[in-house]
DONUMI-168973 format. One record per atom (N, C-alpha, C): residue in three letters; x negated, y negated, z negated. Coordinates in steps of 0.05 Angstrom, whole numbers, plus 5000, padded with zeros to 4 digits. Example, Ala and Ser with C-alpha at 12.3 -4.5 7.8 and 13.67 -1.06 7.14 Angstrom:
ALA473651144844;ALA475450904844;ALA473650664844;SER474350454858;SER472750214857;SER474249994843;
***
This chain:
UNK498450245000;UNK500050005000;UNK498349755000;UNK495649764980;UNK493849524988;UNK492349475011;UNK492449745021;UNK491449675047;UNK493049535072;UNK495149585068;UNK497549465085;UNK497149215084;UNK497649125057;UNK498248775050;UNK495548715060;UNK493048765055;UNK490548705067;UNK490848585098;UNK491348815113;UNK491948765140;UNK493448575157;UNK494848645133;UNK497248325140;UNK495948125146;UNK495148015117;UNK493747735110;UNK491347745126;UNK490347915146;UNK487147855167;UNK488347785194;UNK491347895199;UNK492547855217;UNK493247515224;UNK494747485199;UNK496347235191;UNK494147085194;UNK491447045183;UNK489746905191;UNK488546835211;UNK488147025227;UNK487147055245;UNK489046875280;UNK491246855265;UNK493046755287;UNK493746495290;UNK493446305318;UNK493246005315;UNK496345905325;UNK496445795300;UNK499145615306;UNK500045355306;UNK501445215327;UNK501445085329;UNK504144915333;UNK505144745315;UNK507644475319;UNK508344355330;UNK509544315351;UNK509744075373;UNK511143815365;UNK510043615362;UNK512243335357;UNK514543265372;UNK515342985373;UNK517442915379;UNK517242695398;UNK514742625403;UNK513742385421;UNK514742495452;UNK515642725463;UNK515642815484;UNK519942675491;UNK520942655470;UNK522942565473;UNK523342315478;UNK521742155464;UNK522641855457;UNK522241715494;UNK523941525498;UNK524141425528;UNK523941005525;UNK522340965541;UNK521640695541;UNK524240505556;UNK525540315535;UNK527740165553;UNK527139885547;UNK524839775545;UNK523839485549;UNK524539325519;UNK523539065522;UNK524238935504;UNK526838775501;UNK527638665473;UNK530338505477;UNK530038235485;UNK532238175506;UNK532137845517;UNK532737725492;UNK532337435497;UNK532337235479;UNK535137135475;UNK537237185496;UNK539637135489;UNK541237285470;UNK540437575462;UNK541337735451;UNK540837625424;UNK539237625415;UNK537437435391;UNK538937155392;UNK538737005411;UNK540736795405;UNK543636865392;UNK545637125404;UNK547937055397;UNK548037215370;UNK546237425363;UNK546137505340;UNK545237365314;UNK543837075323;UNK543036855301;UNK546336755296;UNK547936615318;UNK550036425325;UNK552436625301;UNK552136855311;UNK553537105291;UNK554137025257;UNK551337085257;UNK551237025225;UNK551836705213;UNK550336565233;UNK551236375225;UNK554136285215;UNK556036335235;UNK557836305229;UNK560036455212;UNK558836745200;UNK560636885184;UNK559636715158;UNK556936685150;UNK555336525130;UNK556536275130;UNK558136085147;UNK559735905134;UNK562735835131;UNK563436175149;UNK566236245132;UNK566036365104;UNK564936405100;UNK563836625076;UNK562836395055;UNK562536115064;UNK561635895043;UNK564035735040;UNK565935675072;UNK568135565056;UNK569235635044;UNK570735955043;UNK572336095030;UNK570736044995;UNK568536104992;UNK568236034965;UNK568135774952;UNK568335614977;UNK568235284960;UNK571135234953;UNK574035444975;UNK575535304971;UNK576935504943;UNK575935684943;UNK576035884920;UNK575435724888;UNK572635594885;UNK571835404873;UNK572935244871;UNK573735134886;UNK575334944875;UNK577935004868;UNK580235044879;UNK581735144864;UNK581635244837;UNK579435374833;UNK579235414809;UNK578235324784;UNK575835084798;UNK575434844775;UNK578034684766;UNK579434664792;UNK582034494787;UNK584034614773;UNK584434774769;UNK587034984756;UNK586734934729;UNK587534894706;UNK587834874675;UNK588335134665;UNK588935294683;UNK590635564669;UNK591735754699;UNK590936094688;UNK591636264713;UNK595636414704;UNK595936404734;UNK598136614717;UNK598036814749;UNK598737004739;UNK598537274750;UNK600437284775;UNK599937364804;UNK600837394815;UNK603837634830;UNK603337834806;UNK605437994801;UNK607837974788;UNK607237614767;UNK609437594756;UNK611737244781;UNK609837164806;UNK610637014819;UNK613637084841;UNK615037004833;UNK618036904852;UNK618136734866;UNK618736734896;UNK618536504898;UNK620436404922;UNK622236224921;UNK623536154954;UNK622935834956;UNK625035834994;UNK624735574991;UNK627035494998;UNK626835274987;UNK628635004984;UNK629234945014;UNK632534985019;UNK634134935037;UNK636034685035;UNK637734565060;UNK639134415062;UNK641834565065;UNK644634515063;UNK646734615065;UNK648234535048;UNK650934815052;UNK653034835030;UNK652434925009;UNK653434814988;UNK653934894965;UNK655935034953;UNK655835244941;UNK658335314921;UNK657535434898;UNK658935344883;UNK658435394854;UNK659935564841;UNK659935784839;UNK662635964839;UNK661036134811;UNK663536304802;UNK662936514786;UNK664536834790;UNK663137004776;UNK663537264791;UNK665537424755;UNK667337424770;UNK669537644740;UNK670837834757;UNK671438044746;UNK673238304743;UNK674638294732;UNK677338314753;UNK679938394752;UNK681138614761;UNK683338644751;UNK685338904756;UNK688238874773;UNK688339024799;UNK690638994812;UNK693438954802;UNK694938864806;UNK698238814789;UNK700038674825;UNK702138824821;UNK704038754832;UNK705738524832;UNK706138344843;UNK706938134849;UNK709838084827;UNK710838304836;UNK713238264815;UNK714038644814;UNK714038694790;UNK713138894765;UNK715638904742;UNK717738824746;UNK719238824729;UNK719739064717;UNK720439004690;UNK721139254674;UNK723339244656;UNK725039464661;UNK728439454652;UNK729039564617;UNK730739364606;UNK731239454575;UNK734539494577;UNK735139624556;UNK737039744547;UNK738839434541;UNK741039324556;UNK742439164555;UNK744939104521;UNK744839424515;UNK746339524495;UNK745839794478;UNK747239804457;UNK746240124453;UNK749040384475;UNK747440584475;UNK749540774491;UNK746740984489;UNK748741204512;UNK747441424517;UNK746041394543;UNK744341434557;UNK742041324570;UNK743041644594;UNK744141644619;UNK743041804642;UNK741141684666;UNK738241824673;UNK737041784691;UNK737541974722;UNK737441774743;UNK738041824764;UNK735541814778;UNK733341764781;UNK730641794781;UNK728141904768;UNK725641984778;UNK723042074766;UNK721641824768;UNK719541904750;UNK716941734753;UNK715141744781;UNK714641534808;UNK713641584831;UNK715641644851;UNK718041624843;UNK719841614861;UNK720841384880;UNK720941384903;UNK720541064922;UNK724141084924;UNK724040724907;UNK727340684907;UNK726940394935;UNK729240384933;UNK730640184959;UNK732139894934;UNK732239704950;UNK733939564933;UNK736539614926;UNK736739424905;UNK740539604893;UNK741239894886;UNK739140024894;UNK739140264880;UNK739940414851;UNK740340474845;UNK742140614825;UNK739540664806;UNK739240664782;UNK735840694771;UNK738040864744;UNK738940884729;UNK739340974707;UNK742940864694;UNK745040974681;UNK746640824675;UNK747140944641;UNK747440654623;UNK747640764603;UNK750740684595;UNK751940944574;UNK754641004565;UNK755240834547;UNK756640754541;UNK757540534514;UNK761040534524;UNK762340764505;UNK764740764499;UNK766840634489;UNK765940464461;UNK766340204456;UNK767039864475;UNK764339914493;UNK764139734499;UNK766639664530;UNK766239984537;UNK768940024561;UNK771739904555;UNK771440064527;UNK775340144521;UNK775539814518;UNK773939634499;UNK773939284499;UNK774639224524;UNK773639284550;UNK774139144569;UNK776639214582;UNK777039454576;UNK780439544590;UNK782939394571;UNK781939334536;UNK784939184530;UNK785138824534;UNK782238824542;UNK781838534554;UNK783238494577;UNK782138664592;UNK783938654623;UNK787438694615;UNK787938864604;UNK790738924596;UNK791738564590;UNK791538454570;UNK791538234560;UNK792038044582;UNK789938044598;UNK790037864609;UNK792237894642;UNK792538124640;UNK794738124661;UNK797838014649;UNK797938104614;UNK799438044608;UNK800837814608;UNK798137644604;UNK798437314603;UNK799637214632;UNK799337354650;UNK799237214681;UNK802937344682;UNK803337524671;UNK805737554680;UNK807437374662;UNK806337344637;UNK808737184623;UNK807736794635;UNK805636714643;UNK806036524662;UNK807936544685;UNK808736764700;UNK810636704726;UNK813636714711;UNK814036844692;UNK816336904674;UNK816836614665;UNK814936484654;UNK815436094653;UNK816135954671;UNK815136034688;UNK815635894712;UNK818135854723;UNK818636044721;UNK821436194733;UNK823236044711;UNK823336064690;UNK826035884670;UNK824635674672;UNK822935514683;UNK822235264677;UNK823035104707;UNK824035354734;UNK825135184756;UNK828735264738;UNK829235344739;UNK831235464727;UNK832135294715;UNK830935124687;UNK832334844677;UNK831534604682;UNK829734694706;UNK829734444732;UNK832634384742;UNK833234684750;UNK835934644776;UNK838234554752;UNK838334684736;UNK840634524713;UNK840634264713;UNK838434134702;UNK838233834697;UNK839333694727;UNK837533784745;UNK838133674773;UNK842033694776;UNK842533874768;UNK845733994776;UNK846833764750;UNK846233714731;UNK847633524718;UNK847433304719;UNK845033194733;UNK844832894743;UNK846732854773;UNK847333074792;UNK848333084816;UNK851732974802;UNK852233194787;UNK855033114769;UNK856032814769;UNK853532684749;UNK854432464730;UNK854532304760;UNK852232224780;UNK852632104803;UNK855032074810;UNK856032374805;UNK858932454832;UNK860232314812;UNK861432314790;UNK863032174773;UNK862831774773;UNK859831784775;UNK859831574775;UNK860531364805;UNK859631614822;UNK861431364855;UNK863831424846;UNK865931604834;UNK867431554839;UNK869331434817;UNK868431304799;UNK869831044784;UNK868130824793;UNK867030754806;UNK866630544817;UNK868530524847;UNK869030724853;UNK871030644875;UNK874330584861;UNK874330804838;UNK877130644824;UNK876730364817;UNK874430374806;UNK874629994798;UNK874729794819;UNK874729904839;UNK874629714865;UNK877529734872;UNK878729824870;UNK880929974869;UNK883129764853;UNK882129794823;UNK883329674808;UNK882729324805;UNK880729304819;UNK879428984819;UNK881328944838;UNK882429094859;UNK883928844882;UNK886628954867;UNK888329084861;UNK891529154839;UNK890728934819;UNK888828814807;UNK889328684785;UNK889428334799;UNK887628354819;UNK888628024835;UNK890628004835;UNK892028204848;UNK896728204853;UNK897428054828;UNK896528134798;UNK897528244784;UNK899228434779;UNK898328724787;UNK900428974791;UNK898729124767;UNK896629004753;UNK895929154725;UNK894229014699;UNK894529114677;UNK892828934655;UNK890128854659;UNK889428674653;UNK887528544646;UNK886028784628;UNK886828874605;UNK885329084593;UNK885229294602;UNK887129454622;UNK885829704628;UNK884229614651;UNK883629354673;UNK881129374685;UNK878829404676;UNK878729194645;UNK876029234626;UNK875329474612;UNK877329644617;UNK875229924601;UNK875230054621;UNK876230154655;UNK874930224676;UNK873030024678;UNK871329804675;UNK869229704680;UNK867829804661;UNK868029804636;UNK866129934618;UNK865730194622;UNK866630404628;UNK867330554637;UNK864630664665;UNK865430534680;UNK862930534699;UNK860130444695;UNK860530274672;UNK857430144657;UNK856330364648;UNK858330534624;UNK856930744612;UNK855931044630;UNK857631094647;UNK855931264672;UNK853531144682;UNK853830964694;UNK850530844706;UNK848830814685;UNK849430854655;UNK847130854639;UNK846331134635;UNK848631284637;UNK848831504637;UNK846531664649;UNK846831664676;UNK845931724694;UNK842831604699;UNK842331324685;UNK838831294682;UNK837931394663;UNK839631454646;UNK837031634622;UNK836931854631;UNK840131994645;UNK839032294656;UNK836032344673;UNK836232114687;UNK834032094708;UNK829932094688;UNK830831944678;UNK828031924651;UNK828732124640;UNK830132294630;UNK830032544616;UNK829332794632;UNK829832784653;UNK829432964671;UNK826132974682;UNK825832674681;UNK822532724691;UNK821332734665;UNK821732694639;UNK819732674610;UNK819433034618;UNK822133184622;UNK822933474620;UNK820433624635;UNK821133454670;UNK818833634687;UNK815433644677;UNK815133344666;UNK813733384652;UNK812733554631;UNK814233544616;UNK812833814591;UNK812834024602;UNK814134164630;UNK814034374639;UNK811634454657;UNK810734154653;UNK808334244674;UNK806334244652;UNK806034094629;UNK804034184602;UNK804434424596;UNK806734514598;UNK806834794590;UNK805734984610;UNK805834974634;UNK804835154653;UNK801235094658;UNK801234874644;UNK798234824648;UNK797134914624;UNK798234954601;UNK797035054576;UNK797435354571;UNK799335524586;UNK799135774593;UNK796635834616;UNK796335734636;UNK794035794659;UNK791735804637;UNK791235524621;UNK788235454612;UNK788135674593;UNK789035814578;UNK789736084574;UNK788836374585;UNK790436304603;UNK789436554617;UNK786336524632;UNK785536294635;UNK783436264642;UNK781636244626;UNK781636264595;UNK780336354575;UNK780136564572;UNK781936774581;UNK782437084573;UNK780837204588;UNK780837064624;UNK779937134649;UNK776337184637;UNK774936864625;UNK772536844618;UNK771337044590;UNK772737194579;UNK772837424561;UNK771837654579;UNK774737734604;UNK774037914615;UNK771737974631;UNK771837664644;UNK768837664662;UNK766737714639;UNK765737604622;UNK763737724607;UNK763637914599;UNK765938124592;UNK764938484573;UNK765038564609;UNK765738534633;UNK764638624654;UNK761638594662;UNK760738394647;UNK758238284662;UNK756738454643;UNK757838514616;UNK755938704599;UNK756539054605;UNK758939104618;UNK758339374623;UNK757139404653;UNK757639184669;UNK756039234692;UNK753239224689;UNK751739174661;UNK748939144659;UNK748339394648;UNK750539594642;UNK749139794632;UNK749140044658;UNK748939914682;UNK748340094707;UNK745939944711;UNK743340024705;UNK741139924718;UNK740040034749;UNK739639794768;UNK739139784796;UNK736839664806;UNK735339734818;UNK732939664827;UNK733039374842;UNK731739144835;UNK732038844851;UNK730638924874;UNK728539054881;UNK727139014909;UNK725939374909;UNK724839424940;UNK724139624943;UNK722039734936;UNK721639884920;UNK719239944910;UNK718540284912;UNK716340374879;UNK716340574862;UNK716940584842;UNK718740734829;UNK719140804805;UNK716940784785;UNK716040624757;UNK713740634749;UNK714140884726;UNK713840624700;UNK713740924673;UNK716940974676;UNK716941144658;UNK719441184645;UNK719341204623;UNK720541084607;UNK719041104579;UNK721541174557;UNK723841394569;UNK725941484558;UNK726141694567;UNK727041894554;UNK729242144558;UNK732142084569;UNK732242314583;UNK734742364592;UNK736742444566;UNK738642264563;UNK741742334546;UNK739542204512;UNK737541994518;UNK737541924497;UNK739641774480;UNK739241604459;UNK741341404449;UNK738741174452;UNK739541014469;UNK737640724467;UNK739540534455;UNK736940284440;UNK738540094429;UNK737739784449;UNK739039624443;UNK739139344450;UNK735339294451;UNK735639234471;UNK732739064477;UNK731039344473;UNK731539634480;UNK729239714487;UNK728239804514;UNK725539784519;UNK725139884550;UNK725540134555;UNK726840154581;UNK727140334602;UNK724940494615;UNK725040294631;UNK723840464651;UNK722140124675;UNK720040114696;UNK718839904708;UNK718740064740;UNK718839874750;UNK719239934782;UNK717039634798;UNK714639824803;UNK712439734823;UNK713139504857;UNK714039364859;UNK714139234884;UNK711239314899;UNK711239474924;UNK709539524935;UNK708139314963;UNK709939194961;UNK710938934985;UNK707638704979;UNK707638674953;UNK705538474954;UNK704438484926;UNK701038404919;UNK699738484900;UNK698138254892;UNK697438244870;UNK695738074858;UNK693738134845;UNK691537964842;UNK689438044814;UNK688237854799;UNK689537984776;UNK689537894748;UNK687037874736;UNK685337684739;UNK683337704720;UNK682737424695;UNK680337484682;UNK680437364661;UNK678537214658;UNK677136944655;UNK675536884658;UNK674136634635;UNK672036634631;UNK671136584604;UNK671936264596;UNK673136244572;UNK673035964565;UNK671335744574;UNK668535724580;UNK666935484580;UNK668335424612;UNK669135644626;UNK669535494654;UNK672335454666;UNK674135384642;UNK677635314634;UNK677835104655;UNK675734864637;UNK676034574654;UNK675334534675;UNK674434754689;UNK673334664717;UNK676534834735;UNK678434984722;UNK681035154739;UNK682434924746;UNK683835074767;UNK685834904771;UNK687335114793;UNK690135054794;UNK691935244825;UNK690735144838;UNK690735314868;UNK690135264895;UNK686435294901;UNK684435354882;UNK681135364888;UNK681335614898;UNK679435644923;UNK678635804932;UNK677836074916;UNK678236314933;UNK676836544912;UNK676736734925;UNK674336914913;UNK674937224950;UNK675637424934;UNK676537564939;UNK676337834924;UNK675138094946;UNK672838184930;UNK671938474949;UNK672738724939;UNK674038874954;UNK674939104966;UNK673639234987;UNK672639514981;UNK671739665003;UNK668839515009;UNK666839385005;UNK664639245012;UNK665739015031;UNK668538915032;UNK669438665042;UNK671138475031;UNK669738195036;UNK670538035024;UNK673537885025;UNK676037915014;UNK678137735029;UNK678637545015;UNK679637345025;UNK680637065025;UNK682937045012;UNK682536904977;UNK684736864977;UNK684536554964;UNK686236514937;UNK686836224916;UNK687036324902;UNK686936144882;UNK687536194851;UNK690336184851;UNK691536224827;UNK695036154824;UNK695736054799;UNK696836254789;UNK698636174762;UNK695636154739;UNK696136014730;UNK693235994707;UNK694535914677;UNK693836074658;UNK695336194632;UNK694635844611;UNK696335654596;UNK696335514591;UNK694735574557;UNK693935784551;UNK692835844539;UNK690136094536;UNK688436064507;UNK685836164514;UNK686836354485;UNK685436594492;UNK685136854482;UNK683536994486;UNK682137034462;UNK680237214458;UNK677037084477;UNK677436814475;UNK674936704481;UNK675936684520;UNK677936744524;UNK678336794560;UNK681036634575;UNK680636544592;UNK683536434609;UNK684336664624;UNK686936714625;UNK688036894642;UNK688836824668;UNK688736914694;UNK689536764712;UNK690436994734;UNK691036874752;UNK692437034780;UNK690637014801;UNK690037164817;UNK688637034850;UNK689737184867;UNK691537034889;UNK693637064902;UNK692137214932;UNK692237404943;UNK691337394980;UNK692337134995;UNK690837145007;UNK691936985036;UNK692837095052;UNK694937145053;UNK695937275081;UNK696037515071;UNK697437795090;UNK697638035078;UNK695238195060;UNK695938325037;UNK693638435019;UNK692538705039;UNK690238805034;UNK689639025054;UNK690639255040;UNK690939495059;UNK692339765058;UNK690039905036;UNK691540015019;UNK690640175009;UNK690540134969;UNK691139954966;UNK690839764938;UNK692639914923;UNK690840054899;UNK693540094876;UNK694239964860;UNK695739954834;UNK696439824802;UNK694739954792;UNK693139754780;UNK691439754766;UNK687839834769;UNK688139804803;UNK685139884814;UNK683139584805;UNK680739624795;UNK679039484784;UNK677339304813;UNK676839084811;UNK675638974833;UNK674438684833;UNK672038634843;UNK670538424832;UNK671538124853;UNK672038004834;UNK673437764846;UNK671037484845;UNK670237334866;UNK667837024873;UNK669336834873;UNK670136674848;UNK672336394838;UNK669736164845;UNK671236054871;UNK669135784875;UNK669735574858;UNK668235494846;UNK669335274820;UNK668534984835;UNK666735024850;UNK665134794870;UNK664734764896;UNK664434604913;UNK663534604937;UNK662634384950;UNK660134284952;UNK658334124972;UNK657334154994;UNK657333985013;UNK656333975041;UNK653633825035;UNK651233895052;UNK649833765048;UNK646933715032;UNK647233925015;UNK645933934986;UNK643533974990;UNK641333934978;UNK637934104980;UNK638934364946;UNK638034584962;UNK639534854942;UNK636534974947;UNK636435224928;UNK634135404920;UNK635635594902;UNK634535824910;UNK635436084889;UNK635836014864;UNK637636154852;UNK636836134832;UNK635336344811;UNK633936234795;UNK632536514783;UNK631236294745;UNK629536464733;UNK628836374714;UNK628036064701;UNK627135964728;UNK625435734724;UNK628035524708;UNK630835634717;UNK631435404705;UNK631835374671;UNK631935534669;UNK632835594636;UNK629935534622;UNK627335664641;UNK625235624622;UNK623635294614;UNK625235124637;UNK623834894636;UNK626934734634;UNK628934774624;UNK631634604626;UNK632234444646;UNK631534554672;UNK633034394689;UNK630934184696;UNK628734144683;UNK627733944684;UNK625333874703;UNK623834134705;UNK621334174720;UNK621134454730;UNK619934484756;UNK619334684776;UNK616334734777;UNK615634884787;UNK613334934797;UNK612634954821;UNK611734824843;UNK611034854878;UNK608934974881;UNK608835134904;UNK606935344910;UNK605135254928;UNK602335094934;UNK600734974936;UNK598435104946;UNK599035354962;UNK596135534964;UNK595935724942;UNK593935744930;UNK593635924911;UNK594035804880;UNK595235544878;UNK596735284864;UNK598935354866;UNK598735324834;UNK602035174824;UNK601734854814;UNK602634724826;UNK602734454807;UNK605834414802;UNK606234384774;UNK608734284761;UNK609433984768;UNK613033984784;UNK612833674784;UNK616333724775;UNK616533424769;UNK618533404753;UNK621633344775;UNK623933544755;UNK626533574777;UNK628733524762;UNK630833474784;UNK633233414761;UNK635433554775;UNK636133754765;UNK637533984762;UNK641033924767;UNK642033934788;UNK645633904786;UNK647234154779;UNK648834154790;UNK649934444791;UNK649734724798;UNK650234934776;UNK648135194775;UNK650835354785;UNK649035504810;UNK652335654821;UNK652235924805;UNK652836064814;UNK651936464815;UNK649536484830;UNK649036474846;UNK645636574870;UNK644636264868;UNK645235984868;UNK644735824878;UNK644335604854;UNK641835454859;UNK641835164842;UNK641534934857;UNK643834714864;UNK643634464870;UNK641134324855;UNK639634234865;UNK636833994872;UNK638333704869;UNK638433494859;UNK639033304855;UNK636033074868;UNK634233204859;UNK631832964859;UNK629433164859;UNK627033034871;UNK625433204853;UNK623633434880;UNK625333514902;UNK624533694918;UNK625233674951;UNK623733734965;UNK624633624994;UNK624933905008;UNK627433885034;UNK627834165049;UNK625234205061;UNK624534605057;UNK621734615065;UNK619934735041;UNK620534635015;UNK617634675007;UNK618134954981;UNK615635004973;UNK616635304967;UNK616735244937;UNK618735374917;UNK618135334885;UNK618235594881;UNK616235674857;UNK616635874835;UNK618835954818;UNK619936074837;UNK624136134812;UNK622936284790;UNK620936394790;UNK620536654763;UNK621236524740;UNK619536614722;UNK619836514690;UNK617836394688;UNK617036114687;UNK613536004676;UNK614335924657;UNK615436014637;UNK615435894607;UNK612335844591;UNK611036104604;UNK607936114582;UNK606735944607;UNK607035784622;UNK605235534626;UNK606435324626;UNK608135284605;UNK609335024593;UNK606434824578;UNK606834574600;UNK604734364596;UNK602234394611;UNK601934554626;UNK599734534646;UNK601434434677;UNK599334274683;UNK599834164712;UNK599534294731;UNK597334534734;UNK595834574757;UNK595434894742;UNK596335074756;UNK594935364756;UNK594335484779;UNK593235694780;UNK591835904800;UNK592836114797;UNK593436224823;UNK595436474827;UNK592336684829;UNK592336824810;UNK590537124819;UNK591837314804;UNK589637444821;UNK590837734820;UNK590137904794;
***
């Protein structure tokens, strides 16, 4: 074996070896022109004094800055010209236009002619309640009062009746009386002759005196007569027309105990049993008008004095906005809230239930014209008073005067021109610095 490795190593020595370099590759391509060298000076040059302004203007900004605030916490829009609206955003609940709900007129026994969800028609028949009492009253009223009407024609009747008498005894005394005035004419030309006394002409003259007096009082007695007969027939009518206003009323109260639907609707609650006993003033039963809808919402005291009927307001449904007004607005505050109505404009859209929840935009305001900007923190943190403008990598604070704060939007009074950009965020923690630097 040592002889092997021996042999090796005389071999290995013995043998010339040799490395070849790399000079056989390398290839000659001249020197570089002078222009190349020129534009690679012009090169640097000029990254070397972008690379100096950017730090002067870096520098400075930042000698000038009093204070940094962080760029993650910056908001920022800009200040536009336009409309204004100043509106606020509440939730309300759908309600039917008219929703009436029916009470028990009296006590009785209560039958229902309807379910709950049942679509009635107007005048419809909704429930009628029994009151036995209150019937049998109206049948001896009516009795009564027919009674009265017959014993009026029964007056009547003896009151032409000692019409025609009187009349028949004034016809009489007449007839008696032409005809001693024709005897005394009679006897006025027999007594010229002298063919009769002197005294029996004077008591046929008296005679005829006392008929013609006769006969004028009949005449004034006869009309004093027609008279009281007509007080009498007028004090029997006003009578019966007292009796009549009896009957009309226990009708008007048993006709209230048939309750009937005023308009076409749904049947709402029911809030009785069939063959209950209801009493006076309790509820029935409510019937939905499907015809037209409203929504009822509530909206916070501080913004009472700015309501009024007729302000604009949308209500959204479905991700769309519709058009409507305000309406009826509650003359009082509860529970810190005004209650109010907001009417559609024009037909409500398909599909709306009682009592579906839905976010209603009450314009309280509206300007043409305005310089407006988002709204966001800045105003609460500096009262309205001061902004911050965005200046490059600057904020400088300048002073603003704040009008009316919508929902999305804050009216600009002074202070800012269309165009320029402010910080909406929160800069509360650089309250009293003029000048900051936005980094990162």
């Amino acid at each position: 074996m040592k002889r092997i490795l021996k042999q090796t190593q005389r071999e290995m020595s013995t043998t010339d070896t040799k490395i070849d370099g790399t000079a056989g590759q390398d290839e000659f391509v001249g020197y570089r022109s002078r222009r190349g060298r020129r534009l690679l000076t012009i090169g640097i040059a000029l990254v070397a004094s972008l690379v100096t302004i950017f730090v002067s203007v870096y520098l400075y900004d930042f000698f000038v800055a009093e204070d940094f605030f962080e760029s993650s916490k910056v908001r920022t829009a800009v200040a536009e010209e336009g409309r204004f609206e100043r509106s606020i955003s509440v939730e309300g609940k759908v309600v039917a236009t008219f929703n009436p709900t029916f009470y028990a007129k009296d006590l009785g026994v209560i039958s229902l002619n309807v379910d709950e969800g049942d679509e009635v028609d107007a005048d419809q028949l909704l429930a009628t309640i029994s009151n036995a009492e209150l019937t049998s009253q109206l049948r001896r009223q009516q009795s009564m009062l027919e009674l009265q009407r017959v014993e009026l024609d029964t007056l009547k009747n003896e009151l032409k009746q000692r019409e025609l008498e009187s009349s028949q005894q004034l016809t009489l005394l007449k007839i008696n009386l032409e005809a001693s005035r024709r005897e005394l004419d009679r006897m006025s030309q027999i007594t010229n002759k002298g063919s009769i006394s002197l005294n029996d002409y004077e008591k046929l003259k008296d005679n005829v005196h006392a008929l013609e007096v006769q006969v004028e009082n009949t005449v004034q007695q006869n009309a004093l007569a027609r008279e009281n007969r007509q007080y009498e027939v007028r004090t029997k009518s006003l009578s019966i027309d007292q009796q009549a206003l009896v009957v009309d009323d226990l009708k008007r109260q048993v006709d209230e105990l048939s309750i009937e639907s005023p308009v076409d609707g749904v049947v709402g609650d029911i809030l009785v049993n069939e063959r209950d006993t209801v009493v006076r003033n309790q509820p029935i039963m409510s019937v939905v008008d499907l015809s037209s809808y409203e929504v009822e919402v509530s909206i916070p005291e501080t913004y009472a004095e700015s309501l009024e009927p007729g302000i604009a307001a949308y209500i959204t449904y479905r991700n769309e906005e519709y058009k409507g007004t305000l309406g009826a607005i509650s003359p009082e505050v509860k529970q810190g809230s005004v209650s109010a109505r907001v009417v559609f404009e024009g037909d409500a859209p398909a599909g709306l239930r009682q009592n579906l929840r839905l976010n209603n935009r009450i314009i309280l305001e509206s300007k043409d014209r305005v310089i407006k900007v988002k709204r966001g923190p800045f105003v609460e943190a500096h009262g309205g008073r001061g902004v911050y403008i965005l200046d490059g990598n600057l904020a400088r604070y300048r002073r603003i005067r704040v009008g009316s704060v919508g929902l999305n939007e804050v009216e600009i009074l002074s202070g800012i021109k269309r165009g320029e950009t402010l910080i909406i965020s929160n800069t509360a923690e650089l309250m009293g610095v003029e000048t900051a630097l936005i980094t990162n």
